[in-house]
N, C-alpha and C positions, 0 to 999 in steps of 0.2 A: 504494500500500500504506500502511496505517497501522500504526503499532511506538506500543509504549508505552514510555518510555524515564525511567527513575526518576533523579532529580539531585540528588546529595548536595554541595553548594554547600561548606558545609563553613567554616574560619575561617582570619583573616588575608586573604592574598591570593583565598583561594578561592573568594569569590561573582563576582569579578575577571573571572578565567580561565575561569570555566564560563560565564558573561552571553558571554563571545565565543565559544567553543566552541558554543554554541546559537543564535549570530547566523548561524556556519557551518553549520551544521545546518539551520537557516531557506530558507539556500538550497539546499542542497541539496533540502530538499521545493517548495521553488519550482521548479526548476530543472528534476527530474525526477521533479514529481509524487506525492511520499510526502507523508505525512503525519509527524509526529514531534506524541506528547502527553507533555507531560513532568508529571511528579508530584513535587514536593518534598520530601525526604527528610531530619530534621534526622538530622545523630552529630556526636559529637566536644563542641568545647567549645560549638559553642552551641545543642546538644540538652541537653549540662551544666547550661547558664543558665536552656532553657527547661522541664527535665523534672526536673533533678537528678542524670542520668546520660548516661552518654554514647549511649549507644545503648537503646531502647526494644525491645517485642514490637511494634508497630505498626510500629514504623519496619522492621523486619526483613518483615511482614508484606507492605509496601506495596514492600519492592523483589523478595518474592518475585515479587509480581502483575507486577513491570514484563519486559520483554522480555530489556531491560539496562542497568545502570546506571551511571552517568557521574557522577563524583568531580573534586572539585577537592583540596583542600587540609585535614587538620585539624590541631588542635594550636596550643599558642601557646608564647610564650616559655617553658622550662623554670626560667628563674632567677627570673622577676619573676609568671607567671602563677599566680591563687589557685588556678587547675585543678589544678599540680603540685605542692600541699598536699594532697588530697584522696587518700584509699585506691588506691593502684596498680587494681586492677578499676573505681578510678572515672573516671581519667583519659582526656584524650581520646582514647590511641592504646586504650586497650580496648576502646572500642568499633567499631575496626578490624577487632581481631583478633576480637572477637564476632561480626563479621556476616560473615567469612570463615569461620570454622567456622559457622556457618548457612544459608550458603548452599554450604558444601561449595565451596568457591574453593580449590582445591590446587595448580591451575597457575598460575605466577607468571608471566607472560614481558614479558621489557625490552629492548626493543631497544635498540644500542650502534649509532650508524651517523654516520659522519664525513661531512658536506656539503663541497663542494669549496668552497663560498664561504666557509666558516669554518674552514679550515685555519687561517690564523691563531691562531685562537685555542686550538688545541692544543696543550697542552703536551709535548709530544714532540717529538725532532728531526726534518726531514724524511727524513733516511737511514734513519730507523723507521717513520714515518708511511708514505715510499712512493706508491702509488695509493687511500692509503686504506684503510678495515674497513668490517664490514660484516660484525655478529654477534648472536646472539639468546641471551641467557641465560636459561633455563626451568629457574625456581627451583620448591620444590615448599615449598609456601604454608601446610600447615595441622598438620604433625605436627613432633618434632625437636625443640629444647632450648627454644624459644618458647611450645611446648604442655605441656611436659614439667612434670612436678608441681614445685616448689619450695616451700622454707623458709626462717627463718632464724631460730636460734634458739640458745641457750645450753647450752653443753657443758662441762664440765670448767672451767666457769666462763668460758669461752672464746664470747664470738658466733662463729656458724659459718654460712655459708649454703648451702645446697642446689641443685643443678638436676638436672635428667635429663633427657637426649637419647635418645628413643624411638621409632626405624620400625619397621613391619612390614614384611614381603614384598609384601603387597597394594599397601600406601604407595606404595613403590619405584619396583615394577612398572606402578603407573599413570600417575606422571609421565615416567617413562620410556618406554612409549607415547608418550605426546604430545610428546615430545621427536624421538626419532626419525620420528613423524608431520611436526611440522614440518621437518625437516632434508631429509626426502622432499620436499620443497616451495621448498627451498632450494639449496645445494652439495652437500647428503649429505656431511655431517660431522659428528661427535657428536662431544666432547670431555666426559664427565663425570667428574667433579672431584669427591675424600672427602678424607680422612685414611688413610685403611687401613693405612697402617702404624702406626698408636696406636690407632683406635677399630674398636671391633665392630658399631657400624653402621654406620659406612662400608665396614668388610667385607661386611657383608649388603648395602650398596647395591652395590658393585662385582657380588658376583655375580649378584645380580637384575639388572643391568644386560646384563651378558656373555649372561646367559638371552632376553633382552626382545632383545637385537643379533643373534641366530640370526634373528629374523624379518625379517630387514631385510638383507638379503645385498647390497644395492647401496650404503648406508650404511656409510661408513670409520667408526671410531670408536676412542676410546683412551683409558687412563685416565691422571687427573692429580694429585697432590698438590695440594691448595687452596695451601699455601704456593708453589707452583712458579707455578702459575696465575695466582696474584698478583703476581708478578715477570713473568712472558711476559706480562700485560697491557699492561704499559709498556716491553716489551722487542719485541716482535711479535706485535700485536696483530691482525694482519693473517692473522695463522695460524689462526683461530676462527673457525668458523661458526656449532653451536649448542654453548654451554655448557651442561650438564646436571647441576646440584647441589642438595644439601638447602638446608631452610630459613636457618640463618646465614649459612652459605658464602658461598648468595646474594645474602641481603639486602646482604654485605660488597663482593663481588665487583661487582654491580651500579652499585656506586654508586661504585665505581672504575672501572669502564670507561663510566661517564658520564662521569666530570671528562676523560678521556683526550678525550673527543668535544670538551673545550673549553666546554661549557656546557649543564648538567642541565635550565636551563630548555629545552631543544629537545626531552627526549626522555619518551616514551610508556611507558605501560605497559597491559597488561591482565591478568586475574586469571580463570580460566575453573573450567568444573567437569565434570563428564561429560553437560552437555547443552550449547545454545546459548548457553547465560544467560551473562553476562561482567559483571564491574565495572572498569569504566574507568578510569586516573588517572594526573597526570602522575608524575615520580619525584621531582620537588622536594617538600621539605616548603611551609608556609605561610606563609613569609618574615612574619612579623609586622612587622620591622622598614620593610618599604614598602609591606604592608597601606592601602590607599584612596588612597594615592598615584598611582597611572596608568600607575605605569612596569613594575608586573610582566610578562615575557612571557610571552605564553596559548600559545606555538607545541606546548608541549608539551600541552598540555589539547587541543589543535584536532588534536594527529595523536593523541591518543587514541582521540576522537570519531573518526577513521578507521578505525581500530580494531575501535572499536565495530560499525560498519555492515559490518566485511569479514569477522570471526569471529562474529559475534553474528547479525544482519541480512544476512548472503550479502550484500551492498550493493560489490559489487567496485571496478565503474564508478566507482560513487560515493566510494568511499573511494578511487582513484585519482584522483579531481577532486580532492579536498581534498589530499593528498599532492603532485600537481601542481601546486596554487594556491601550497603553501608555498614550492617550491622556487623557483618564477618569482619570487614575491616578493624571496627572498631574493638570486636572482640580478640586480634592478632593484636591489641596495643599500640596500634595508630594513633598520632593527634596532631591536630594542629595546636599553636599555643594556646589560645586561648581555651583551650581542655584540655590541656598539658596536666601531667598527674606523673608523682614519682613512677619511676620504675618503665615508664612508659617511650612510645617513639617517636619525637616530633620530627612530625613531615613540615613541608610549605603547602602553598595555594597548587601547583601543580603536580607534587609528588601525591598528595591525598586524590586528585583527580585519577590519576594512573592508577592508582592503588582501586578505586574502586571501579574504573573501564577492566582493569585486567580479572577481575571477580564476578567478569557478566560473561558466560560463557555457553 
């Protein structure tokens, strides 16, 4: 089979991480005969450099045409980069959030999943840690305080700034779908998480939610305070199977129950819409600061790319290969630094890539 597969390489570490990500991929069509054509795709800051914005009509063009698209890293330093001078709609995370709302990406999902060879490096005790987690949080990607109109401007003499946090029923109701869709696939457990006792749209999501769980009768589910949520993350974490939250919540949540896994560069993400099309990416930002160094870890970019082939490209097998190549790896004592651990072997950005192409066989 051939997939046309759009690559937003992107800044910092992240032409890095996607060169390995595409080495595994490589073999995979070697391996079992696909084909993989990739089309390069500028956003971010060095669509900035080359266009003057971060994200173009072409560029969004070129990844409607692709199957699905595969993201490394954008954005650069915030204190030192001339990007974060530049008009908030010019910066590089805008043209993120631009080619999410274009390509209608509403589903967020992140996996949280503790490897038994890097317990170590979790920060939790083991009396909490246990036998491990092993959780999907399915954030909803395009509506909610991110999207929501803002201001900022002078009142009573007073600068004053603005937001609004804004769902509909429809919003709700579709990622909530896909939530229990995947849970069906998983333990069958929904855990979705508002505010509802302050906000009125986390009241319309709870009940849309409670609506959307009648379909689903084999599916536990239950609601949470995002503050409680945040605490049971580091408390028992082990109790979660699919988290179910709006936009912030997410973005917040997420990226706490990555540091709990001990180390963000391991872990995937993918971004969906209501057909096959997905955009890929790890959940690390761009690390500027080791940017062409050698030492960034691709493992989260490469179980992307897994990703990619199992929700995008039905590629089960195959995204089972690569899934399996990591693990063996990791259980031969592999690491990159940043899950360095005595006793162990660090590789760089391209030796850990080799290491898990040569284990896909």
């Amino acid at each position: 089979m051939e997939y046309k597969v759009g690559v937003i390489s992107g800044d910092g570490i992240g032409p890095e991480i996607v060169s390995e990500a595409k080495k595994v991929l490589d073999r995979i069509s070697q391996v079992y005969g696909h084909t993989f054509h990739y089309e390069d795709i500028l956003m971010g800051g060095c669509s900035i450099d080359a266009t003057g914005v971060p994200l173009t009509d072409e560029a969004i063009a070129a990844a409607k045409a692709s199957d699905a698209v595969l993201m490394g890293s954008i954005g650069g330093n915030t204190a030192t980069s001339p990007w974060y001078k530049l008009a908030p709609e010019l910066r590089p995370e805008a043209g993120l959030l631009k080619l999410r709302k274009s390509l209608n990406l509403f589903a967020n999902l992140r996996p949280a999943y503790l490897y038994e060879e890097l317990k170590a490096a979790c920060p939790l005790r083991d009396d909490i840690i246990g036998d491990g987690f092993d959780m999907m949080i399915m954030r909803e990607l395009t509506g909610g305080l991110y999207f929501g109109q803002r201001s900022t401007e002078e009142v009573d003499g007073v600068l004053t700034a603005h937001d609004s946090l804004t769902y509909n029923e429809n919003e709700i109701r579709r990622i909530a779908k896909r939530g229990f869709d995947i849970a069906m696939k998983r333990r069958k457990k929904v855990t979705s998480v508002d505010k509802a006792n302050v906000l009125d749209s986390s009241r319309l999501w709870r009940k849309v939610v409670e609506e959307v769980a009648k379909d689903y009768p084999e599916v536990t589910y239950e609601h949470m305070l995002v503050d409680n949520c945040a605490m049971q993350l580091v408390h028992n974490p082990a109790q979660f199977d699919v988290i179910l939250t709006e936009n912030m919540f997410g973005d917040i949540l997420s990226d706490e129950a990555s540091m709990v896994t001990g180390s963000i560069g391991m872990l995937s993400s993918a971004s969906l819409n209501e057909t096959k099309f997905g955009l890929y990416e790890p959940s690390h930002g761009s690390a500027p600061d080791i940017a062409g160094k050698g030492i960034a870890n691709p493992l989260a970019t490469i179980l992307s790319a897994a990703m990619m082939l199992r929700f995008s490209l039905d590629l089960d097998k195959e995204a089972d290969a690569i899934e399996s190549a990591v693990q063996s790896v990791l259980t031969e004592g592999y690491r990159t630094v940043d899950i360095m651990q005595d006793g162990m072997k660090q590789v760089g950005t391209a030796e850990m890539g080799d290491l898990i192409a040569g284990h896909i066989a």
